[in-house]
C-alpha positions in Angstrom: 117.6 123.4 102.1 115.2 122.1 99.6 112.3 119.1 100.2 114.4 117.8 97.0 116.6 115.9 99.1 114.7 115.1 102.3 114.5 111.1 103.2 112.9 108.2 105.2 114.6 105.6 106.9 111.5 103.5 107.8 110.5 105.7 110.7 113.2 107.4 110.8 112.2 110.9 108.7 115.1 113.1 108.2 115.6 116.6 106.4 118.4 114.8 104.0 120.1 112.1 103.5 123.8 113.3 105.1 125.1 111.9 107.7 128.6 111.0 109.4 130.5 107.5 109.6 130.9 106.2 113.1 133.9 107.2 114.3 134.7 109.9 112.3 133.3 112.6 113.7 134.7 112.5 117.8 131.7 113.6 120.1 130.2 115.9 117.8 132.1 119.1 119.6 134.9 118.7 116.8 132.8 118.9 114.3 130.9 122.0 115.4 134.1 124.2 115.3 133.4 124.2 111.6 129.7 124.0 110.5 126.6 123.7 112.4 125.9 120.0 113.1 121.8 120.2 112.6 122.8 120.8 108.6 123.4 117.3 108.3 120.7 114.6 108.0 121.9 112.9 111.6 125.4 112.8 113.7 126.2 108.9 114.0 128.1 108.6 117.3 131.5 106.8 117.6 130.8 103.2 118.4 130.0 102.9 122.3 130.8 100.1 124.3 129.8 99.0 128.0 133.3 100.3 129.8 135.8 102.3 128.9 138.9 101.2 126.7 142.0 102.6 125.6 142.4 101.1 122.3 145.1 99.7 120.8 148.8 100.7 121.1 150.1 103.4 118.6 150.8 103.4 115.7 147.2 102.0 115.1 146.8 104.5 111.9 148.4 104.4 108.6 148.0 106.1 105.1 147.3 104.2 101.9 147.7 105.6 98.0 143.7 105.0 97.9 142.6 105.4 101.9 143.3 105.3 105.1 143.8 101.8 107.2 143.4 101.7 110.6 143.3 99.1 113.6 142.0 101.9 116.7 140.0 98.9 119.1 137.4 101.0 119.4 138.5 103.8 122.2 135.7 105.4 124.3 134.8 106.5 127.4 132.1 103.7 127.8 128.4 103.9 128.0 127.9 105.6 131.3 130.2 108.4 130.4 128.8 108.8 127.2 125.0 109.4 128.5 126.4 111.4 131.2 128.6 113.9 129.4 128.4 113.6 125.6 125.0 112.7 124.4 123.3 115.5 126.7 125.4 117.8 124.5 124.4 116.5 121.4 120.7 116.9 122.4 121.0 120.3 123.3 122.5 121.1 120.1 119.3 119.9 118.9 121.6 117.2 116.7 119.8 114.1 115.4 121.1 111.4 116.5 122.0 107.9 115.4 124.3 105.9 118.1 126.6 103.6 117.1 126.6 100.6 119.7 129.5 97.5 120.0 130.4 94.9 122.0 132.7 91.8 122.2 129.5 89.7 123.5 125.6 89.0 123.0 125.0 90.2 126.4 126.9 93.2 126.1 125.4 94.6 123.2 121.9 93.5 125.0 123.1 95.6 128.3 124.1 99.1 126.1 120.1 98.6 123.6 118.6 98.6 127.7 121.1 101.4 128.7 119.5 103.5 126.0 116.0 102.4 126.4 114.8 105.4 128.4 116.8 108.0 126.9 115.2 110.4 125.1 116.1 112.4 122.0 118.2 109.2 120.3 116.5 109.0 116.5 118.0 105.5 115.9 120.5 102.7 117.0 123.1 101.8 114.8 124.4 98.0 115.6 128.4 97.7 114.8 128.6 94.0 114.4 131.9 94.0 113.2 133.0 93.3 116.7 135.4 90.6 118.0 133.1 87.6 119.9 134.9 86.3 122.4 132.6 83.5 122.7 133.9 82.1 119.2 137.3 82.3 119.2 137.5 86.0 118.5 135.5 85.9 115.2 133.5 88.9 113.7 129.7 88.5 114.6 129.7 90.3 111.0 130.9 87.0 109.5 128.2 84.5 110.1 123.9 84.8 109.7 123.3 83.8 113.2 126.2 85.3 115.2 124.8 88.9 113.3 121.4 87.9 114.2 121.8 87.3 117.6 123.7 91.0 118.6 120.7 92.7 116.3 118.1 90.7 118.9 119.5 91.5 121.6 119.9 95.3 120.7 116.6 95.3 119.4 114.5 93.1 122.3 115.9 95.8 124.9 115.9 99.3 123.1 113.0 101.3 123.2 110.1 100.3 120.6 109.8 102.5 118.1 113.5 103.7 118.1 114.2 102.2 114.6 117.8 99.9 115.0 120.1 99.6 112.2 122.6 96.7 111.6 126.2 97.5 110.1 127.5 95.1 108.2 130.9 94.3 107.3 132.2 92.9 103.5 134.1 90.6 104.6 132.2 87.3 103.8 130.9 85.3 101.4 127.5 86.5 100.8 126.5 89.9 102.0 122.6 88.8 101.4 122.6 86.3 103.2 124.2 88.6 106.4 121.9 91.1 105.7 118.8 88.9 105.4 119.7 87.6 109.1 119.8 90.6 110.6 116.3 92.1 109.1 114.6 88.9 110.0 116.2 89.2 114.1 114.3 92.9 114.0 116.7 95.4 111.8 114.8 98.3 110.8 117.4 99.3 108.2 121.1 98.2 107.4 124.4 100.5 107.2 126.2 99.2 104.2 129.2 99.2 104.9 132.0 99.1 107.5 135.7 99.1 106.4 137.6 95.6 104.9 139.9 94.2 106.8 143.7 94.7 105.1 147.1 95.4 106.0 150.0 97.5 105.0 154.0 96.7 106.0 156.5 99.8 106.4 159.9 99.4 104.3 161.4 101.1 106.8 160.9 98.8 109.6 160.3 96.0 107.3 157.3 94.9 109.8 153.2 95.6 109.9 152.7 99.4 109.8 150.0 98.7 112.4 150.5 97.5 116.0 147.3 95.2 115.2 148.9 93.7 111.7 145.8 94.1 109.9 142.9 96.8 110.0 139.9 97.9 108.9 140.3 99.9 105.0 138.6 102.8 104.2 138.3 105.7 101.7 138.3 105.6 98.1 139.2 102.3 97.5 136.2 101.1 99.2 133.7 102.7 97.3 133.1 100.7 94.7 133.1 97.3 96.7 130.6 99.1 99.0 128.2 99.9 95.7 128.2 96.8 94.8 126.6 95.4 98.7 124.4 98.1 98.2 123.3 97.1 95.2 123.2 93.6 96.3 121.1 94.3 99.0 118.6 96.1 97.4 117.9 94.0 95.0 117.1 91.3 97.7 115.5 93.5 100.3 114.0 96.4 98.4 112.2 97.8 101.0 115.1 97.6 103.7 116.1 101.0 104.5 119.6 101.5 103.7 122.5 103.7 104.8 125.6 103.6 102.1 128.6 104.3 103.5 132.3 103.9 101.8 134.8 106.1 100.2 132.0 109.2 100.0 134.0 112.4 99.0 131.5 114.3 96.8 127.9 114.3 95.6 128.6 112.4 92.5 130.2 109.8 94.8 126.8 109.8 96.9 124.5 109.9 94.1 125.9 106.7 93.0 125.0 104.9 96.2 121.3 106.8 96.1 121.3 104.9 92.4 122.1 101.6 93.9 119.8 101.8 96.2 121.0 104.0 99.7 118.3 106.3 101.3 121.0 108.0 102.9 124.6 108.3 102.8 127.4 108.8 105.7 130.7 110.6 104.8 133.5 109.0 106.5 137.2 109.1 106.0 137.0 112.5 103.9 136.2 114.4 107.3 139.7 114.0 108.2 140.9 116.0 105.4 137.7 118.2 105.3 135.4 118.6 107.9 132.8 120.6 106.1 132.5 117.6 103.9 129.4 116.6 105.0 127.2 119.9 103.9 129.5 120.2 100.7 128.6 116.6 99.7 124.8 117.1 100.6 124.8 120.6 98.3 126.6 118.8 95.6 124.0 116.1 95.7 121.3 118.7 95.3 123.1 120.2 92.2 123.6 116.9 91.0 119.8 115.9 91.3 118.4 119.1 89.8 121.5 118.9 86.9 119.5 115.5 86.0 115.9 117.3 86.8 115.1 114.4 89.0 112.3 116.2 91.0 112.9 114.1 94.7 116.1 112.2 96.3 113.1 109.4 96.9 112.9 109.1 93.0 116.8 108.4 92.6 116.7 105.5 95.3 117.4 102.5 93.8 117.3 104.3 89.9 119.8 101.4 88.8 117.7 99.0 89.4 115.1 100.1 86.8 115.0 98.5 83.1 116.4 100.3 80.5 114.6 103.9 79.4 113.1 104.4 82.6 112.5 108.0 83.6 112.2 109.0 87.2 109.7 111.6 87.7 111.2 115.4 86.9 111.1 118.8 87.8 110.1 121.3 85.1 113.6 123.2 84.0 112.2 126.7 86.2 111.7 124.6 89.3 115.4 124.6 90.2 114.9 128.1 89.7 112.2 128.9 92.0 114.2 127.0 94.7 117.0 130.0 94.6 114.4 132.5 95.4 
């Protein structure tokens, strides 16, 4: 692997910018079977929670002609179970690793950033607050400025200082900025942009909801291009937010276009279901794509949309690419 592609997530520094979706890579142990798990840029954990839950009732999972949709109320083992049995095997992997943290209130998701304080090994927090509050009528903390702020404080006033926090948002709202400023002003290091839509499908056959839930979160193609746009959104109102573009990734072309808009990194989702090697097939054909252009670092590309007209990034002379082979 070439410095080409290495990145920086505030203080986060990481070897590339590859990385998975929560919840779409199990514990880490599924993934392993296939490729060695220290090739991609960081492992993001399935979203833990303070106590265990079963989910939702089947069938909480259904294909779409552009994705998959699915309503799974967050299943885990809870916190304890997590730090007891499935983080320690991460570590000794020698996996970097981002966890994914949720909870249904404020105090919850303050509980699980003191849980993790004194843990070592954890290269970041990733905040899911596109979580139910049960304090506002089940509402999405994702969907209001303050309700987002307040779960990124509370993660952020309890973790460990230092461990740089990052805030998932969802695009479900009027005015993703305005989210995403919130949560950087409560003590985000970075953002995750972004989590799935919420949409629904109904089976001909039964004639009902496909999902148990009736609705559910949208991923895959489809949301790719709503997720470039946040992204490029963001960027343009935060430039020096650290972001993580996540949405419909497939191939390096796909996360290219995110770097372009303004990502630093990129997590690979829903096409690890169908291919779990996608992650290190998507990070080589992002370095083919970045030497194909001559675009000398990954850092050069971030944000590359933004620029006016007949900008050149910095380039690589044409026998660099060469001299990476050797």
């Amino acid at each position: 692997m070439s410095d080409r592609v290495r990145t920086t997530l505030g203080p986060l520094e990481l070897p590339n910018p590859v990385m998975t979706a929560s919840g779409c890579g199990g514990t880490g142990r599924e993934l392993a079977q296939f490729f060695d798990l220290t090739r991609l840029g960081a492992f993001v954990t399935t979203s833990v929670m303070a106590q265990a839950r079963a989910g939702r009732p089947t069938p909480r999972v259904t294909e779409t002609p552009s994705g998959l949709l699915t309503a799974m109320g967050l299943p885990g083992p809870g916190v304890e179970t997590f730090l007891e049995r499935d983080l320690p095997w991460l570590m000794e992997q020698e996996v970097r690793t981002i966890v994914s943290v949720a909870g249904n209130s404020v105090e919850e998701y303050g509980e699980l950033g003191r849980r993790l304080r004194n843990v070592p090994g954890i290269a970041a927090i990733e905040v899911n607050i596109a979580c139910t509050n049960a304090e506002d009528r089940g509402r999405m903390f994702a969907w209001h400025p303050a309700a987002a702020a307040s779960v990124v404080r509370a993660v952020r006033d309890h973790a460990r200082p230092g461990v740089p926090v990052f805030a998932k948002l969802a695009p479900d709202v009027t005015d993703i900025v305005t989210i995403a400023l919130a949560c950087v002003d409560a003590g985000a290091d970075g953002l995750t942009l972004i989590n799935t839509m919420d949409a629904m499908a109904i089976d001909p056959r039964t004639l009902r909801p496909a999902l148990t839930g009736v609705s559910g979160g949208l991923s895959g193609p489809a949301l790719r291009p709503v997720a470039i746009r946040c992204v490029y959104q963001v960027h343009a109102a935060l430039p020096s937010t650290p972001i993580i573009g996540a949405g419909g990734i497939a191939t390096g072309l796909d996360a290219l276009e995110f770097i372009l808009a303004g990502a630093s990194a990129v997590a690979v989702g829903t096409a690890v279901f169908h291919d779990p090697s996608a992650g290190p097939r998507v990070l080589r054909e992002l370095e083919e794509a970045l030497a194909a252009r001559r675009i000398g670092r990954l850092a050069d590309a971030v944000g590359l949309a933004h620029k006016p007209a007949g900008y050149v990034p910095p380039q690589v002379s044409p026998q660099e690419p060469e001299k990476e082979k050797l």
